[in-house]
C-alpha positions as CSV (number, residue, x, y, z in Angstrom):
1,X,-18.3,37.0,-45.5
2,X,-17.2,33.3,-45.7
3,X,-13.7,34.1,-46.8
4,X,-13.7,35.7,-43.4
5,X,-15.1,33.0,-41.1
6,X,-12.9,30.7,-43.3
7,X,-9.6,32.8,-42.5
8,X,-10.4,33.0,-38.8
9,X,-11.0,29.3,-38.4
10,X,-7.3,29.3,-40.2
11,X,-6.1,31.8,-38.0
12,X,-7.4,29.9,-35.1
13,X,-6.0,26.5,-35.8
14,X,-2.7,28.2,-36.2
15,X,-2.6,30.1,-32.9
16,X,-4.2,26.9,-31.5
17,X,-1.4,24.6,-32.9
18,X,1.7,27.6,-32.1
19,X,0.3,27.4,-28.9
20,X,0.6,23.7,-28.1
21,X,4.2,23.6,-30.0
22,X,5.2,26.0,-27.2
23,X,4.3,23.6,-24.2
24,X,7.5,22.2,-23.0
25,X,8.9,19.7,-20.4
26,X,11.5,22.1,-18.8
27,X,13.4,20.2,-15.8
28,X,13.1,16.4,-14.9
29,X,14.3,15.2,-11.2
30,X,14.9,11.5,-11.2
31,X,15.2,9.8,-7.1
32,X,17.8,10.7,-4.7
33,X,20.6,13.6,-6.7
34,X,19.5,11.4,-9.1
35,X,20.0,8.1,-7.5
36,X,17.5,5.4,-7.2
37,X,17.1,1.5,-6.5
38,X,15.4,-0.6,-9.3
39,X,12.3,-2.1,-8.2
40,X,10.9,0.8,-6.0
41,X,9.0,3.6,-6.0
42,X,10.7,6.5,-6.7
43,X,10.4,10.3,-6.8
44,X,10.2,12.2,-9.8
45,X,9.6,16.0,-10.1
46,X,8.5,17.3,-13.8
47,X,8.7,21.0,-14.6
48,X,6.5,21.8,-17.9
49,X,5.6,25.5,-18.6
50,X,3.3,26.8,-21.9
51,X,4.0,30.2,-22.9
52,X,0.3,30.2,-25.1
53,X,-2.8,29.8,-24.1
54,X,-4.1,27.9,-21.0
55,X,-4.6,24.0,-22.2
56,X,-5.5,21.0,-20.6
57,X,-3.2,17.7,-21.0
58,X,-2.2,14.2,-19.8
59,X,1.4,13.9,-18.2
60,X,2.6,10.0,-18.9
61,X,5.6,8.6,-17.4
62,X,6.1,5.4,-19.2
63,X,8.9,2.3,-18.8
64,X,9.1,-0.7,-21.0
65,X,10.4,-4.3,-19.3
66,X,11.9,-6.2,-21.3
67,X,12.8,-9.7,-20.5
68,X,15.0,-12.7,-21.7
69,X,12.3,-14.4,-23.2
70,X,11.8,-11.8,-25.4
71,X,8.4,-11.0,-23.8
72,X,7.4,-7.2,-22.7
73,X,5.5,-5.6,-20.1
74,X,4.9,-1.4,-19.9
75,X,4.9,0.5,-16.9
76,X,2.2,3.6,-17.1
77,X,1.4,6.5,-15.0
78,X,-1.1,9.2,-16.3
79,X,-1.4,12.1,-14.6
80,X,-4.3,15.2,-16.0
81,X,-2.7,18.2,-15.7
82,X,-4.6,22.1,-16.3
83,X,-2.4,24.7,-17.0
84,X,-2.5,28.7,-17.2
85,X,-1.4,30.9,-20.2
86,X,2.3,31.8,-19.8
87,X,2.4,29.1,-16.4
88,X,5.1,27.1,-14.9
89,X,4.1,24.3,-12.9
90,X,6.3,21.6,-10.9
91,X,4.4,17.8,-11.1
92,X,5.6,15.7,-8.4
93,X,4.7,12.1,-8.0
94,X,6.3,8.3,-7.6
95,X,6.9,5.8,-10.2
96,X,8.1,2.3,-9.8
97,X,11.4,2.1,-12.3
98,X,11.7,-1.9,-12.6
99,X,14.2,-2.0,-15.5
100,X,17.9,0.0,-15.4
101,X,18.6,-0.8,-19.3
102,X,15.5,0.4,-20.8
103,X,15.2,5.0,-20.5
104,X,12.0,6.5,-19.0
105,X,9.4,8.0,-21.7
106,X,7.9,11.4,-20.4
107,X,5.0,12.7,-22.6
108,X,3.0,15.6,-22.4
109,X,-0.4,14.3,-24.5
110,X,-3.6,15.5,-25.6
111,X,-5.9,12.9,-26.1
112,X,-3.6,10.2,-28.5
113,X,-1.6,14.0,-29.9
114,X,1.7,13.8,-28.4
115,X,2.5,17.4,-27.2
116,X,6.2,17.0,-26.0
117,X,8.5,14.2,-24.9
118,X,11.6,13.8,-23.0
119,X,13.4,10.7,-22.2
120,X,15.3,9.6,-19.3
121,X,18.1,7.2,-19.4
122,X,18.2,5.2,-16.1
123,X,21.3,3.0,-17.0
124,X,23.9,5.0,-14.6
125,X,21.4,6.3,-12.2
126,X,20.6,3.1,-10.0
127,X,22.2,1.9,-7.0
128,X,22.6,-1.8,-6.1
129,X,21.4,-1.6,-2.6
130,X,18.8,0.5,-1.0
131,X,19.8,4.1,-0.7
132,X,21.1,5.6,2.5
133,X,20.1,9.5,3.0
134,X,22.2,12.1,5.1
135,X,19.9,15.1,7.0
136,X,22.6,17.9,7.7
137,X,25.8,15.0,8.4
138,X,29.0,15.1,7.5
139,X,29.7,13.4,4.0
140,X,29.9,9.6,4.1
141,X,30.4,6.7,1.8
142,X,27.6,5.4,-0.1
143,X,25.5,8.7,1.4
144,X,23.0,10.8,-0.5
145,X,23.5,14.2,1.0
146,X,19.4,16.0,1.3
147,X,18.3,19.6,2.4
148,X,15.3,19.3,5.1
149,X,13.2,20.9,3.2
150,X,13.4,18.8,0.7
151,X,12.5,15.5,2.2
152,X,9.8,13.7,0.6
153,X,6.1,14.5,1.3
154,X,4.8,10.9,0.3
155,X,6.2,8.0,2.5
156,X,6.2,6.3,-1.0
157,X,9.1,8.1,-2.2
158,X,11.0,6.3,0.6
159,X,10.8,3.4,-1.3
160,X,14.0,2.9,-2.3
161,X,15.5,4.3,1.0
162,X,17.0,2.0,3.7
163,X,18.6,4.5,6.0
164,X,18.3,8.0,7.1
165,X,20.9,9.5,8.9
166,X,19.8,12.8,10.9
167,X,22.6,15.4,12.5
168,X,21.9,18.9,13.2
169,X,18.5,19.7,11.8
170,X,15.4,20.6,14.0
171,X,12.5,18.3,13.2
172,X,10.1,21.0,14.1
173,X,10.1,22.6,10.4
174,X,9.1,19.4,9.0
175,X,5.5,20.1,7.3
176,X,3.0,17.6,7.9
177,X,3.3,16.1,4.7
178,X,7.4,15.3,5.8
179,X,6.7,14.2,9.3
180,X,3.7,11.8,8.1
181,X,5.6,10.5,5.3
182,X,8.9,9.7,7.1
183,X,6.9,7.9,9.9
184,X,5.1,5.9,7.2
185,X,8.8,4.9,6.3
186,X,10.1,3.9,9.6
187,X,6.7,1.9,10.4
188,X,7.7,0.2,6.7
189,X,10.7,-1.2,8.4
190,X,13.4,1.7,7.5
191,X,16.3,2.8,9.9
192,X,16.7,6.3,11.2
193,X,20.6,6.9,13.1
194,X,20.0,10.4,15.1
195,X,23.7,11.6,15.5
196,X,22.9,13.7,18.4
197,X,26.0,14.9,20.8
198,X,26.2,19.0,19.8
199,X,23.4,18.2,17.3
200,X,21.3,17.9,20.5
201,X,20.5,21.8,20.8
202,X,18.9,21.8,17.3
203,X,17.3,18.3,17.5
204,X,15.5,18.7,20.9
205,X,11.8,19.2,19.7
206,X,8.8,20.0,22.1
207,X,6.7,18.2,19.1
208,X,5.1,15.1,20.7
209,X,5.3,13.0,17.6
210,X,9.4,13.4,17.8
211,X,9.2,12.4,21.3
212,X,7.8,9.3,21.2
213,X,10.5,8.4,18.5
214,X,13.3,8.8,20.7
215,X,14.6,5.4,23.2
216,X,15.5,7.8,25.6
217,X,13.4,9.9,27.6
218,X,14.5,13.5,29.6
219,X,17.7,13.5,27.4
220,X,20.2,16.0,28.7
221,X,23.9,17.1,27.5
222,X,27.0,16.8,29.6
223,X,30.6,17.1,28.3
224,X,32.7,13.9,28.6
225,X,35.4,11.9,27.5
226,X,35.3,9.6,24.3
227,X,38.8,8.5,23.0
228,X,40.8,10.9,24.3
229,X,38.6,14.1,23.4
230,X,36.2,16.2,25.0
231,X,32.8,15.7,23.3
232,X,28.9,16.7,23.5
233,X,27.4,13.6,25.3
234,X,23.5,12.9,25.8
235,X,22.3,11.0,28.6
236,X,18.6,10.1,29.0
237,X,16.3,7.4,30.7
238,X,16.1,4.7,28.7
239,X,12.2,4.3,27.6
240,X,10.0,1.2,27.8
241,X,10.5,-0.8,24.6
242,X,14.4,0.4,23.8
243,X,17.7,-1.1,24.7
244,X,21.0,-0.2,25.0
245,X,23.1,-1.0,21.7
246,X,26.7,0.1,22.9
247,X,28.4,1.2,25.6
248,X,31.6,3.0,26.7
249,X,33.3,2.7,29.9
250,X,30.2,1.3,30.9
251,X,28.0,4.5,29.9
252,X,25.6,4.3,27.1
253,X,26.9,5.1,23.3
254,X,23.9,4.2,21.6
255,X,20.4,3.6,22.2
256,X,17.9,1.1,19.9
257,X,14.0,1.2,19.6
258,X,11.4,0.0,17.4
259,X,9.2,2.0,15.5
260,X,6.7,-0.7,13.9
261,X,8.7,-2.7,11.6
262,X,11.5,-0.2,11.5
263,X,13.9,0.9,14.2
264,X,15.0,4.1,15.5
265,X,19.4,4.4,16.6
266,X,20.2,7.3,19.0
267,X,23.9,8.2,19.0
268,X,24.8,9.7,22.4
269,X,28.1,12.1,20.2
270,X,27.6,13.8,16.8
271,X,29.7,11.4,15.1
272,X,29.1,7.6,14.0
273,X,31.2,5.4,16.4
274,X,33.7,3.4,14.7
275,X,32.4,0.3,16.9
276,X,28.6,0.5,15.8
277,X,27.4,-2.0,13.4
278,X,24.7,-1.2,11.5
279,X,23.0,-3.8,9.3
280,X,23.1,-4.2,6.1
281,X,20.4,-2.9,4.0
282,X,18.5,-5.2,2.9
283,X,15.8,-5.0,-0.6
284,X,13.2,-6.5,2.0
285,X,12.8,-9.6,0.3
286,X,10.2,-10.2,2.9
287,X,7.5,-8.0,1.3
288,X,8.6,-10.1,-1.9
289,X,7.4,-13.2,0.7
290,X,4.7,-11.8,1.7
291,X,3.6,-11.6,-2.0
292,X,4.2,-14.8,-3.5
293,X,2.6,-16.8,-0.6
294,X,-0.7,-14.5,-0.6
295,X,-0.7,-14.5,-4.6
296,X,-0.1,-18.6,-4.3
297,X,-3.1,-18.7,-1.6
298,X,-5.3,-16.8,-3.8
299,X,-4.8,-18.9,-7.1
300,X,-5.4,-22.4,-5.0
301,X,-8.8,-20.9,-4.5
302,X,-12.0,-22.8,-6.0
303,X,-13.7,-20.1,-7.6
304,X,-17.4,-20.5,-7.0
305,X,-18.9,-19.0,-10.6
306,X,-22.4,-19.7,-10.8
307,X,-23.9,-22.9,-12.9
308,X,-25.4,-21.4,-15.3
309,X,-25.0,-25.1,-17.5
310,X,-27.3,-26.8,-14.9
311,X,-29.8,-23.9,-15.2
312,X,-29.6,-25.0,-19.2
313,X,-29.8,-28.8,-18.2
314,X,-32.8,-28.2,-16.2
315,X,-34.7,-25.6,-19.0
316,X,-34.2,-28.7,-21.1
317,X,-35.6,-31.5,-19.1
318,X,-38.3,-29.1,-18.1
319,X,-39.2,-28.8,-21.8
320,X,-38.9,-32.3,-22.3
321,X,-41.4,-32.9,-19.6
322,X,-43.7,-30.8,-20.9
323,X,-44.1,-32.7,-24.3
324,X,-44.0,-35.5,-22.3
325,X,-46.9,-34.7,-20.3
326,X,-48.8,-34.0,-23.8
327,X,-49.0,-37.3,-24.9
328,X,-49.8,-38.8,-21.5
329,X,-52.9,-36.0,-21.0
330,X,-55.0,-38.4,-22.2
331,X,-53.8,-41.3,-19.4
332,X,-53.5,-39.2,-16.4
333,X,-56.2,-36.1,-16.5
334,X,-54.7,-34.8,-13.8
335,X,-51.1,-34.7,-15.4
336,X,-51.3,-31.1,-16.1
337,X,-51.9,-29.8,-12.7
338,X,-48.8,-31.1,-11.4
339,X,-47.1,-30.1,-14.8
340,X,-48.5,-26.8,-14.2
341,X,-47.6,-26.6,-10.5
342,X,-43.8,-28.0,-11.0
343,X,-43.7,-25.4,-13.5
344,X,-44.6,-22.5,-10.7
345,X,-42.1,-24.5,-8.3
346,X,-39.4,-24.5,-10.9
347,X,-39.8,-21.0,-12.0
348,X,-39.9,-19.8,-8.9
349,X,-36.4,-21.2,-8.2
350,X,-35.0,-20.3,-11.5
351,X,-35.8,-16.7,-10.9
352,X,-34.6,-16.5,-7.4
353,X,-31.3,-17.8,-8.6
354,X,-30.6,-15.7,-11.0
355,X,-31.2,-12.5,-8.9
356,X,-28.8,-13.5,-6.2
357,X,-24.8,-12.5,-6.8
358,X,-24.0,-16.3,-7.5
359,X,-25.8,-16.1,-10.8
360,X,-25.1,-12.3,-12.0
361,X,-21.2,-12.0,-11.0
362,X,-19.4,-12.3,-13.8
363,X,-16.4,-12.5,-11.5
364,X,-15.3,-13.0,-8.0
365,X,-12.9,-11.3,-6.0
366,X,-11.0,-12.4,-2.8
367,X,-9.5,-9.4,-0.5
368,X,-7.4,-10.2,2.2
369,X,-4.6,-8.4,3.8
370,X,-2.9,-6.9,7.4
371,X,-3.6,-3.7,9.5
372,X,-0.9,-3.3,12.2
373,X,-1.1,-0.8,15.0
374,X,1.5,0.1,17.1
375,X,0.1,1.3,20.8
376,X,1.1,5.2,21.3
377,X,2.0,5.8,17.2
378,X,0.4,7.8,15.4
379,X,-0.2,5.9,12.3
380,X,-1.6,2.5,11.2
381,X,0.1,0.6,8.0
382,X,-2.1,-1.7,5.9
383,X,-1.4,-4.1,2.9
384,X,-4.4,-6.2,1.6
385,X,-3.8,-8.5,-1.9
386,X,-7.0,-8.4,-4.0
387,X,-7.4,-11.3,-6.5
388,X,-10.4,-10.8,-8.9
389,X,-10.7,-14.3,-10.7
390,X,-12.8,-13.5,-14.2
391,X,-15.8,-15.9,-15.8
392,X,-15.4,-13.8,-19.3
393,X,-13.0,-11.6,-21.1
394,X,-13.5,-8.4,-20.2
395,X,-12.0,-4.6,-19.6
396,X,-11.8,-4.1,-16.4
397,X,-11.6,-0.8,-13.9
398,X,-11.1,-0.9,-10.4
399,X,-10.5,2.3,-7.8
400,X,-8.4,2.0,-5.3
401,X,-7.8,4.3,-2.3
402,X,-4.4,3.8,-1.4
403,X,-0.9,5.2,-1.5
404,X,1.0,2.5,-3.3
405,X,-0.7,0.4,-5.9
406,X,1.1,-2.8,-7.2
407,X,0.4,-5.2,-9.9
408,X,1.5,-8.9,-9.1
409,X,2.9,-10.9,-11.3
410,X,2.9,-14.6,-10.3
411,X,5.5,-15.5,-12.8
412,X,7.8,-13.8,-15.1
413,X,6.8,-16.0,-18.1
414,X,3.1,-14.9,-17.6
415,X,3.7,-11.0,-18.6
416,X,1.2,-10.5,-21.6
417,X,2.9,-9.6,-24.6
418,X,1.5,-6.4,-25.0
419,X,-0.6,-3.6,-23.1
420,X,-0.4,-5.1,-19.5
421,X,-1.5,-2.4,-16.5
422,X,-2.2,1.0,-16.6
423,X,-1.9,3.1,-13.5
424,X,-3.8,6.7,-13.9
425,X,-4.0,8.9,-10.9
426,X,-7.1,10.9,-10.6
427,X,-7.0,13.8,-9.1
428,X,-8.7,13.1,-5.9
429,X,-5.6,10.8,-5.1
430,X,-7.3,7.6,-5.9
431,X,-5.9,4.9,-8.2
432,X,-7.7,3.9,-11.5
433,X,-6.4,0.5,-12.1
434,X,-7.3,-0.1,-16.2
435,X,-6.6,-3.6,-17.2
436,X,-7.8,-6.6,-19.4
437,X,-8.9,-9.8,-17.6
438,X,-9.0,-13.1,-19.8
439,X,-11.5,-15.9,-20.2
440,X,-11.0,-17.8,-16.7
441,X,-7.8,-15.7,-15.4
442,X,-6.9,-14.4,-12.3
443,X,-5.3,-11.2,-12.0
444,X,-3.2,-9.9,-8.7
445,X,-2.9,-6.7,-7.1
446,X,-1.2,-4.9,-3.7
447,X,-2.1,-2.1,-2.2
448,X,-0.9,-0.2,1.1
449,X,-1.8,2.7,2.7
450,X,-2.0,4.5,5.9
451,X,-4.4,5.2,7.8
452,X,-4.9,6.6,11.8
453,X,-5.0,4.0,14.7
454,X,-8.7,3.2,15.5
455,X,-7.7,0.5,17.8
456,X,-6.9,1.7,21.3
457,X,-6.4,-0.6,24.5
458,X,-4.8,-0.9,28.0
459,X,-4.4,-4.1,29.7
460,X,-3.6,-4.6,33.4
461,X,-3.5,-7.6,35.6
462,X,-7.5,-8.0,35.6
463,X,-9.3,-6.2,32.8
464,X,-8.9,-4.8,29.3
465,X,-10.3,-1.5,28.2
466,X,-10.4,-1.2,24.3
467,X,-11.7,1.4,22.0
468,X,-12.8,0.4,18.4
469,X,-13.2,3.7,16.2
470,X,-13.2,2.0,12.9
471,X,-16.7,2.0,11.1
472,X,-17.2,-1.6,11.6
473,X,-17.2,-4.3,14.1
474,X,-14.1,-5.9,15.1
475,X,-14.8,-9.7,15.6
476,X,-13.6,-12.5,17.6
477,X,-11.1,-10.1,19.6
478,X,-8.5,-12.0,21.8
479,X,-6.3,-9.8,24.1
480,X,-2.4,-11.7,25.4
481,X,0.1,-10.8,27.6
482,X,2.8,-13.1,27.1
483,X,1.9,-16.4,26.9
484,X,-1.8,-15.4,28.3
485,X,-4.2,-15.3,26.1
486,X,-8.0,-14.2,26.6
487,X,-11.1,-13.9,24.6
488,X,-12.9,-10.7,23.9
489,X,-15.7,-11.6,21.3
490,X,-16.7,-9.2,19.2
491,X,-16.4,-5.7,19.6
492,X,-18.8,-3.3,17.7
493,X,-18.0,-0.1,15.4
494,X,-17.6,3.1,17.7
495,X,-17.4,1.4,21.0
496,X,-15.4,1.3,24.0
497,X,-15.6,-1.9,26.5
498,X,-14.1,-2.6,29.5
499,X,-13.6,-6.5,30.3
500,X,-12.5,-8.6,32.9
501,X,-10.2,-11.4,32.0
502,X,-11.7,-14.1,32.8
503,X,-11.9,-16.2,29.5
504,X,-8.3,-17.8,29.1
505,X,-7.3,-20.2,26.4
506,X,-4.2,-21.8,25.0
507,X,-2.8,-20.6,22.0
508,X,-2.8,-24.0,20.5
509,X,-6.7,-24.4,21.0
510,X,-7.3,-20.5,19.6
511,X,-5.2,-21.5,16.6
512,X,-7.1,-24.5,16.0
513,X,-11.0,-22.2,16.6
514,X,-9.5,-20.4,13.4
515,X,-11.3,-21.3,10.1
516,X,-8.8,-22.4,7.2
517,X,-8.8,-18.8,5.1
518,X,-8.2,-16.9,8.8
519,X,-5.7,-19.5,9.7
520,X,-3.5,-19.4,6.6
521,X,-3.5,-15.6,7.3
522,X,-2.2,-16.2,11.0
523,X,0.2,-19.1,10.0
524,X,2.6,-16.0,8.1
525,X,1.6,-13.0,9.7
526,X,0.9,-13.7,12.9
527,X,3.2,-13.5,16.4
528,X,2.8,-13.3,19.7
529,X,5.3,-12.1,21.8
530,X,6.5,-13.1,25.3
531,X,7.6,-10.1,26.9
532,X,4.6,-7.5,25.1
533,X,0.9,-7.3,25.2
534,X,-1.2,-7.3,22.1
535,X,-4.9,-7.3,20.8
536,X,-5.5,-9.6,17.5
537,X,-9.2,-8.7,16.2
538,X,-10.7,-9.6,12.4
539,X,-12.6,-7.8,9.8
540,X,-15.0,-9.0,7.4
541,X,-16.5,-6.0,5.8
542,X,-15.7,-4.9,2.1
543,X,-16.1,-0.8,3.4
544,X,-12.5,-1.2,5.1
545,X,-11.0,-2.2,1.9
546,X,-9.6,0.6,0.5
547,X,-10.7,-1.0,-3.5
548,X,-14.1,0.0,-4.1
549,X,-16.5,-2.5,-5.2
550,X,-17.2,-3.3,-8.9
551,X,-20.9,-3.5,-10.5
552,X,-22.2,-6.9,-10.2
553,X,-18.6,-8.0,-8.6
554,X,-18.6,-10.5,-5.7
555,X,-16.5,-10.4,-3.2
556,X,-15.0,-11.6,0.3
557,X,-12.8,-9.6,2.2
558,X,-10.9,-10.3,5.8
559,X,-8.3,-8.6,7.5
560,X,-5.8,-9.8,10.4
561,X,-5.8,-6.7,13.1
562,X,-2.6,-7.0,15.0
563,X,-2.5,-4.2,17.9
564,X,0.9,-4.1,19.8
565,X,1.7,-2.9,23.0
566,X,5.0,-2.3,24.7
């Protein structure tokens, strides 16, 4: 009977171990027809398929950076995976490739077994300036040549892309997914070129969202002239906001808008006129700015960890007071009632201090960041730094709700020798952000995401309607109109106001109402335009951070609301 129940158990094992040798990493699609730029997110597509029985596993995409002083730094994404008997399934996600000499480790593991492995060498793959994407366009220099249907679904696999240029494909069978994600790109600050011309038939969308992308309104095809040919040309009213980039014989050639911080270029032909001058792509360097001068604003902070050392000094001369009041008892009779009563007064204190979050945080976080909202768009972009500034060493796990997650690093001699961040995506879409914190350290992080406009407002000569959706109040709200500015006050969660203006100010005397943390925020992301209208609000409520709060963490968060109008 035993021999039998031993020779299954065998028998077991072995189907159990034939059927994890037989789960394999099939395909792996790196970027752009393989093409990426170092530094960004970028796309990757893995193909694993188990011809045994259905298993359970960890995908992890792993990168080591190297640097010159010899110190290292790993990259990791984890990704859970559940897979069928005799399945094939397709993992898509986005992983930020920082080093071109060093290949990409892909390993299928359960638990620390390693299943299967693959590695990806990188070295030839990467492109020295942001990568420029064709939609149905002739072949250009420098152009990565893309099926519609095969645009990405996360605006974070735009990463890496600069410029998008669109001919004759109909924007209508974009999926959500697409449409959100490529506006989340051009509200990033990337560049869209619409060759339109003939194209126009197949580009015209009744889709509202395409619409409003467009610097032209009521565009309309007429055959004309342009260097000797007949072409396609598109002619339009120009819309509120755009301008006219070029001209021919005095007739429009191309159109300009922008889209948030990117910009949207309407050709009037199919073809890319020899006179337009695009800019160059740039790595924006500004987010790199925007970085350094919030990571150097959080590290000049004085951390305010409890006293627990003047708790111990006053213990102490509390017990030495005692004893003292021994040998006086037989002085001062009543000596002991006021002993007895500074001892109530004392403990008293003692206890409510070490209840409140001063005394029980064992570190403190600051959370600060920018939601911008563009008026008529149809999405909101938000970055918020998050500095958590420890009193012990400690392992530390932090969820984040976001679509890009970063890990600062204020300077490249402070990489940690060994282990550094681990990024493991859960399968709600949240980020688990695993990391050590050291004794009296400061770690860095950036995370953006978007999220739907729930700031709406309309200004005329004489009052301001304004409709907060968000879940919490919006304070100290000043609306401007040009050089006008005019003061709101608060506006609560869920409500709409209508105001008159009445309540002007200079902008020097807001600026100098601002308190020092909400100033140094305005002082590099703040603007105020002279030809738009705008509404500037501020949050202090940790539920709009998208990084949940730790156990016993404390924490102060603020975010700059910038609401353009046209």
């Amino acid at each position: 009977m035993w021999r039998g129940c031993v020779c299954g158990l065998l028998a077991a094992v072995l189907a159990g171990a034939s059927g994890l040798a037989q789960l394999k990493i099939e395909q792996i699609e790196l970027g752009f027809n393989g093409r990426f730029f170092p530094g960004a997110f970028t796309p990757v597509a893995v193909t694993i398929s188990s011809a045994a029985i259905a298993q359970n596993f960890t995908l992890e995409v792993s990168q080591e950076i190297r640097e010159f002083t010899e110190r290292r730094a790993v990259e990791r994404l984890r990704v859970p995976v559940s897979l069928a008997p005799g399945a094939r399934k397709v993992l898509s996600f986005d992983f930020p490739i920082y080093s071109v000499s060093t290949p990409l480790q892909i390993k299928l593991m359960n638990g620390t077994q390693e299943l299967a492995r693959s590695t990806v060498e990188v070295r030839e793959l990467w492109s020295e300036n942001p990568l420029s994407l064709g939609v149905m366009v002739a072949p250009m220099p420098s152009l990565e040549l893309i099926d519609l249907e095969k645009l990405p679904k996360r605006w974070t696999s735009y990463d890496g892309v600069g410029r998008i240029f669109w001919g004759r494909a109909d924007p209508a069978r974009l999926t959500t997914e697409q449409r959100r994600a490529l506006q989340g790109w051009l509200v990033r600050g990337g560049e869209l070129v619409i060759l339109s011309g003939a194209n126009w038939y197949e580009q015209f969308s009744t889709q509202e969202w395409w619409a409003q992308l467009l610097p032209i309104t009521d565009g309309r095809v007429v055959r004309s002239e342009f260097n000797g040919a007949e072409v396609f040309w598109l002619e339009g009213d120009l819309r509120r906001g755009a301008r006219v980039k070029l001209t021919y014989h005095e007739r429009p050639l191309v159109w300009e808008r922008p889209i948030g911080n990117g910009t949207v270029v309407l050709v009037a032909i199919a073809a890319l006129p020899e006179d337009l001058e695009l800019p160059e792509l740039s790595s924006r360097r500004q987010t790199a700015e925007d970085d350094l001068v919030i990571v150097r604003a959080l590290g000049a902070l004085t951390v305010p960890f409890p006293s627990r050392e003047l708790i111990g000094v006053l213990l102490i001369l509390f017990v030495l007071g005692v004893g003292l009041g021994g040998i006086l008892i037989e002085r001062w009779k009543r000596l002991p009632l006021g002993v007895g009563v500074s001892a109530l007064i004392l403990s008293g204190v003692l206890f409510s201090y070490q209840r409140s979050p001063e005394f029980s945080s064992e570190k403190y976080s600051l959370d600060i960041g920018v939601i911008q909202i563009w008026s008529g768009g149809t999405v909101a972009w938000e970055r918020s730094w998050y500095g958590v500034f420890f009193r012990h060493s400690r392992d530390e796990q932090l969820r984040v709700s976001a679509e890009m997650v970063s890990t600062l690093k204020p300077s490249r001699q402070a990489i940690r020798s060994e282990g550094e961040i681990v990024r493991e995506l859960a399968l709600s879409g949240d980020w688990g952000l695993r990391f050590y914190g050291e004794r009296d350290s400061v770690s860095f992080f950036k995370a953006e995401r978007l999220m739907e406009p729930f700031v709406r407002f309309s200004l005329t000569d004489s009052h301001v309607r304004v409709s907060n959706h968000a879940p919490v109040a919006l304070q100290d709200v000043i609306a401007y109109s040009g050089d006008a500015l005019y003061l709101l006050g608060s506006i609560p969660a869920q409500t709409e106001i209508v105001r008159p203006l009445t309540e002007r100010i200079s902008k020097t005397e807001w600026v100098n109402t601002l308190a020092s943390e909400r100033r140094r925020i305005w002082q590099h992301w703040g603007n105020i335009s002279s030809t738009k209208t705008g509404l500037i609000g501020w949050i202090e409520d940790v539920t709009i951070s998208p990084i949940h709060p730790a156990l016993g963490e404390r924490r102060t968060t603020l975010r700059l609301v910038l609401v353009e109008g046209e």
